[in-house]
N, C-alpha and C positions, 0 to 999 in steps of 0.2 A: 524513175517516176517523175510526173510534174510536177516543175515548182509552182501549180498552183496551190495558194495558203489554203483553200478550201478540199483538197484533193487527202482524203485520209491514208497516213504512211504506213499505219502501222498492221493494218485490217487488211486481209485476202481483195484483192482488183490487181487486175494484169496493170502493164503501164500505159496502156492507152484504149480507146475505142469501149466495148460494152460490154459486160457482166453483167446475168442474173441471176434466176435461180440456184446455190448450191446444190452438187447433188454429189453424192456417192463418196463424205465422208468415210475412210477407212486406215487403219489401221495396219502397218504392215515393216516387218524386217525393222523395229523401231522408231519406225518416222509413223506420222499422221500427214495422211492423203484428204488434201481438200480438191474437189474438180466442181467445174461450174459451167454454164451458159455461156459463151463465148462467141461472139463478134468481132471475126479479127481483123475488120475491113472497116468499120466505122461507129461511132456511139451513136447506135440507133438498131432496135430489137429487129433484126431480121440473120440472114444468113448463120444459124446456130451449132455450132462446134461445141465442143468441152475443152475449158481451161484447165489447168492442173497447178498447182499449188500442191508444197508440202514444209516440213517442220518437225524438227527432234525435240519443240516443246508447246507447242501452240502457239505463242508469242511467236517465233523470229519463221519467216515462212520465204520460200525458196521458190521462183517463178521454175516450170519447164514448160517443156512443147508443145504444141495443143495436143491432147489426147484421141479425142474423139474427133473425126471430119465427115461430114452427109456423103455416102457414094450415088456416085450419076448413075440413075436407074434402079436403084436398091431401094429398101422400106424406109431409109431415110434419107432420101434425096432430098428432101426441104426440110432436113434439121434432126439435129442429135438432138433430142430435148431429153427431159426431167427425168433420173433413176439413182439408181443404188450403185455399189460396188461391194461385192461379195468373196468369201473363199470357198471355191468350190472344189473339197478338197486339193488344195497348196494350191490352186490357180485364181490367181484374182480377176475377177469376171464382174464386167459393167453389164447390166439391166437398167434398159433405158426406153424411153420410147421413143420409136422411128415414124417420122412423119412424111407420105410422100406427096407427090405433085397433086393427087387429087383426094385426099382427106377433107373432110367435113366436121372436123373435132376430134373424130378418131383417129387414137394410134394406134400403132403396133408395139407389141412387144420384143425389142432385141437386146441381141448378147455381142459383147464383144471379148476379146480375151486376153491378156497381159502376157506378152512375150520376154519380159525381162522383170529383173525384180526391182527396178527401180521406177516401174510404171510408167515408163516412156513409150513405149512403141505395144499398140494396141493391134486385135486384129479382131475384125467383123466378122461374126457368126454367117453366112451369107442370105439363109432365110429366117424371118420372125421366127420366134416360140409362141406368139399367141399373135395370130394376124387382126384380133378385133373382140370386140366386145362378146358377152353369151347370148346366141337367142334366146327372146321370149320376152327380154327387159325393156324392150325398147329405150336403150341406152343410146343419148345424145352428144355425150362427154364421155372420153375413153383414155385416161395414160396416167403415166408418175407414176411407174412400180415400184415396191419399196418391199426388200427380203428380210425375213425376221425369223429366228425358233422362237417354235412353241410345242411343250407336250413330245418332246426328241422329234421332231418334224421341222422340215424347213416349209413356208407359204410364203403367201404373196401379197401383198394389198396394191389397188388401182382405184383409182380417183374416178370420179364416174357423177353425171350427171341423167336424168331421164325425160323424156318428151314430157311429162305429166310436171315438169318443175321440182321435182325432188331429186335433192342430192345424196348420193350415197359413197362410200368405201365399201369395192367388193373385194373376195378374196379367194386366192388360189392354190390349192397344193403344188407344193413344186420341188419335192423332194429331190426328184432328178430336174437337175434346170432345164434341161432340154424335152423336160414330158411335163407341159402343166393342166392341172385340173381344176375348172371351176368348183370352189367349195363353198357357192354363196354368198350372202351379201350381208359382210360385214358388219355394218351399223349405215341407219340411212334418218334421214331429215323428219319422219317420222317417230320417231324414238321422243318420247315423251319430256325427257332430260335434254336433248340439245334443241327441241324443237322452242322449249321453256327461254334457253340462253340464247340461241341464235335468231331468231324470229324465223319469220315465213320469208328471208329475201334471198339466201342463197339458191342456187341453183344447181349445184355442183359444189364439190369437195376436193381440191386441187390437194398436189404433194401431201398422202395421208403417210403419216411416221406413227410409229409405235415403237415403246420404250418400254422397258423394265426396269422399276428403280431399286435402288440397294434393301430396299425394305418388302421388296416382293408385288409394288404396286404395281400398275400401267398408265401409261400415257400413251390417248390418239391424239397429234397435232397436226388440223388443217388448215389451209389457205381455201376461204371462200369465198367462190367466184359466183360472179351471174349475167358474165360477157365481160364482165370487166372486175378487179378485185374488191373486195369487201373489205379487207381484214383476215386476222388470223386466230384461230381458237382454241384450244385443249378439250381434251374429256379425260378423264380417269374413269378406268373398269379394271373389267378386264374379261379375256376370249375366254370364252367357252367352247368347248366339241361337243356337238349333239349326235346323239348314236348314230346317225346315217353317215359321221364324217361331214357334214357342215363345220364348218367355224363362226361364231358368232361374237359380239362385243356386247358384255352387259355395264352399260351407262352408271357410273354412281353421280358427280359431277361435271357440269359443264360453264367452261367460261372465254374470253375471249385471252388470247394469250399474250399479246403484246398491247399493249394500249397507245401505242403511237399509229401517226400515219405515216410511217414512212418504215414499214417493216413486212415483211411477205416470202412466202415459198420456204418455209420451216425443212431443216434438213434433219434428220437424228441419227448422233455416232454410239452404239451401245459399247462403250466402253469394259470391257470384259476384264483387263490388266489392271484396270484402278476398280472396276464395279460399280461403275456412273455410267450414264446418259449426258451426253454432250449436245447442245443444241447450237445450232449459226441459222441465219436467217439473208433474205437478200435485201437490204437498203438502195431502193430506187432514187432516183433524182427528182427533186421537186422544186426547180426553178424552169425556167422557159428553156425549150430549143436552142434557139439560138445561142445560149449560154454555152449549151453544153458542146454544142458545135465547136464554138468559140476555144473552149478547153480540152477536146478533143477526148474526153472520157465521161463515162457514165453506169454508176452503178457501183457497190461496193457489198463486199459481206459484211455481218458482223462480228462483233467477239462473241467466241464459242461461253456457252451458258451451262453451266452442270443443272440437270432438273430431278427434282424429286417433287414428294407428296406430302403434303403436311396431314396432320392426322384427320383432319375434318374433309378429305379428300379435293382441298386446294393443289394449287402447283406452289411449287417451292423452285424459287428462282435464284441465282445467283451469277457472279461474270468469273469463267472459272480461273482457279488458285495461279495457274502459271502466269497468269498475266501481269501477276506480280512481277516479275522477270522485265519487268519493260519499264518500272519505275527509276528515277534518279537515284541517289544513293540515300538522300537523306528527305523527308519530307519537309514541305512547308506550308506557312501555313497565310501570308500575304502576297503581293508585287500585284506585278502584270501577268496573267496566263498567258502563256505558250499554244502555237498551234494545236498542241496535244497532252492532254492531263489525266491522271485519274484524281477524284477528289470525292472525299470522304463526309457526310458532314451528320453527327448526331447530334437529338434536340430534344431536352428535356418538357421544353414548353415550346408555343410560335414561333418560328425563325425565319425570318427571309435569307436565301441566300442571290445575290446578285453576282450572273455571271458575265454579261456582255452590255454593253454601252452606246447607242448609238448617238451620231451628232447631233441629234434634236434631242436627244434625251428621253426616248424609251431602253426601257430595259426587260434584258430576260433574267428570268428568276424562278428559283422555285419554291416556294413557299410550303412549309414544313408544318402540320396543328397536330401535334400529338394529342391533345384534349379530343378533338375532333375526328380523329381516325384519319386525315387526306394527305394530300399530297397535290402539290396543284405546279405544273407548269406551264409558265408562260413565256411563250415567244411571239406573240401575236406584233410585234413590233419587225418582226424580218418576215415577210407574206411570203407565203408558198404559192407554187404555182399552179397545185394540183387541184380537185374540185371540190374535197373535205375540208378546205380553208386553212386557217391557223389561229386559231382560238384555245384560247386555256384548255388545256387537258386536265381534269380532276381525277386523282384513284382513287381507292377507299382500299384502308389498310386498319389494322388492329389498333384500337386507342389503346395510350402509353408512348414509353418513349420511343424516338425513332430515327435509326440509322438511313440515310439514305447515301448511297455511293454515284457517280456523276464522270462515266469514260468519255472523253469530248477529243477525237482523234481528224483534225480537219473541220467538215463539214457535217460531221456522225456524230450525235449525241446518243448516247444509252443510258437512261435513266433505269437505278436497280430501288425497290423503294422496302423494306424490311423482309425481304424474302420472298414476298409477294406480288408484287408487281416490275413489270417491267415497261420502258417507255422508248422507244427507238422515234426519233426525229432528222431529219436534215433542217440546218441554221447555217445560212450561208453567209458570212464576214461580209461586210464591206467596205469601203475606204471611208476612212475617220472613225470608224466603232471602235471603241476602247476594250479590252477585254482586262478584267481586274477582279479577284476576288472580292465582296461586302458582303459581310453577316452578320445581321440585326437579330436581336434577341437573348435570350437571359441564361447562361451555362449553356452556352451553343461549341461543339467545339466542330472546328474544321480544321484537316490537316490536305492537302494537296503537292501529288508526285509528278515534276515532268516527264515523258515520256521520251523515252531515248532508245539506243539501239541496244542499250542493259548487256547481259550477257547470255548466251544460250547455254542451254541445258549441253554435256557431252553425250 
């Protein structure tokens, strides 16, 4: 990896050039399969492979080969992009979209298939399973498949946008992977619940995942685009089957799912062996080109997230347990912070906590009001490069008191804020900024773990 201080060690990124989207978290022979967007010729989004990542606990993660490579002349001659990874009966099978030389948003749908069990050496289905969007939709936006059961049936969801400006999730039967059937159109921009939370700006509904939490809910998490990304949002329902064999998603809640800007392309692991839903996200770069040039990598995932529902059909968020695995041995609770920390901080009343120092004397901080239900942070003192600025972030969470947890791995902050919110940011260090725990306010406690190479799980 690089010794750049801002380059996060501990989080899923190849060691050099570019990473994005996660796709095709899976489960397999004891390990967890992370594969992603891969650029393995320069940090900059073009020429798109799949990376591979893996790990026998979620913490300590193990580079291998590229997975995925576009073939000359095939449906994905200009890029392995966004999908799943599935067991199609004992065969672990990538579903993914293949994009060729003369696409116009649309993809195709392909397969690829695991020749070994250690998910090294892939082999391309050699025609699509769905070469393109259904007549009749006038669909402008076409890919991200993403396989789930429902009802002893295996489907499908694809990310889709329409000429009219509405976004939708449609959906597929695809019991056999290789024979799929349009079954409709999932949930669209129209739905009077996401149309409420989301406004009128998207335009399309990138990487749609759907989850089952331990308690029987659902969760659809999308990435929404409209040429360029928005953000990212949740709904809880859940599908229905209407007599004719449609699948539909009946809306209860809608909200946006990260509240950073610096977080996009929602991946979901249905965890079956624990009976969670695991979530990771991609963390883009938000300082200039040239930087990133300069460092020779760009782009990182996050830490995986377990997600549920709270009973008022919120998300219920958390940074999941194994990552404990990666703390020092003993906590503390002052000094200097380290490139990389988890850090803890609950608050009976107002608390400031101050986490970075710069030589002029601004500070980032995140400021705690349990009276007042927020949660406020501020880095408006290290400016982003991107075009939603870097001004205070406020959440709103339940008044009372309030846990807030604070993962800072490099450059990657993950703000978790009482179960409810979550805040993904890039803060990038620079020379003379102090980094040092301060926390002002009354039965505030803070404890903070460096981040090490721990031990793994056998």
């Amino acid at each position: 990896m690089s010794l750049d201080p801002n380059a996060p060690r501990f989080r899923v990124r190849p060691p050099a050039n570019w990473v994005n989207d996660p796709n095709g978290p899976f489960r397999w022979r004891g390990r967890h399969h992370l594969f992603y967007q891969y650029n393995p010729d320069a940090p900059v989004h073009t020429n798109v492979h799949w990376g591979h990542a893996s790990s026998p606990d979620l913490a300590h993660w193990d580079h291998h080969p590229i997975a995925l490579t576009p073939t000359p002349g095939g449906p994905d001659e200009a890029g392995c992009w966004s999908g799943c990874v599935v067991d199609d009966d004992g065969v672990p099978t990538a579903v993914y979209t293949g994009v060729d030389r003369t696409h116009t948003g649309l993809g195709s749908i392909c397969l690829a298939v695991a020749e070994d069990d250690d998910l090294v050496a892939w082999k391309p289905v050699p025609a699509p399973v769905v070469s393109g969007p259904p007549a009749g939709l006038d669909v402008t936006m076409f890919r991200d498949p993403f396989v789930f059961r429902f009802a002893d049936r295996r489907w499908a969801l694809v990310g889709a946008g329409h000429a009219d400006g509405t976004p939708s999730v449609l959906v597929y039967d695809c019991e056999d992977l290789y024979d799929w059937r349009f079954a409709g159109v999932f949930l669209d921009g129209r739905d009077p619940v996401t149309a409420a939370a989301f406004g009128p700006g998207p335009t399309g509904w990138e990487c749609p995942q759907l989850a089952r939490t331990p308690g029987g809910e659902w969760v659809l998490a999308l990435a929404l685009w409209d040429g360029d990304p928005l953000g990212t949002a949740y709904v809880t329902g859940r599908p229905t089957q209407l007599p004719g064999g449609e699948l539909t998603f009946t809306s209860r809640h809608a909200d946006r799912l990260d509240l950073g800007r610096d977080f996009y392309a929602p991946s979901v692991l249905q965890d079956t062996e624990q009976d969670r839903a695991l979530l990771w996200g991609w963390s883009w770069e938000a300082r200039p080109q040239e930087e990133v040039d300069r460092a020779g990598w760009a782009g990182v995932l996050t830490a995986p997230r377990v997600v549920d529902v709270h009973d008022d059909g919120t998300l219920r968020l958390a940074p999941a347990p194994e990552l404990q695995l990666l703390r020092s041995a003993e906590p503390l609770d002052q000094g200097p912070l380290p490139d990389a920390y988890d850090l803890t901080v609950t608050a009976p009343s107002p608390a400031t906590v101050t986490l970075l120092r710069s030589a002029s004397g601004a500070e980032l901080t995140v400021r705690l009001d349990p009276e007042a239900g927020t949660v406020t942070l501020d880095r408006s003192g290290w400016p982003r490069s991107r075009p939603d600025g870097d001004g205070p972030l406020v959440a709103r969470v339940p008044e009372g008191p309030l846990t807030v947890r604070v993962l800072v791995d490099g450059s990657l902050l993950e703000l978790f804020a009482g179960e409810r919110v979550m805040i993904t940011e890039r803060v990038y260090r620079r020379p003379g900024d102090t980094a040092e725990l301060t926390v002002s306010g009354a039965l505030v406690e803070a404890e903070w773990w460096a981040l090490g190479s721990g031990r793994a799980t056998p």
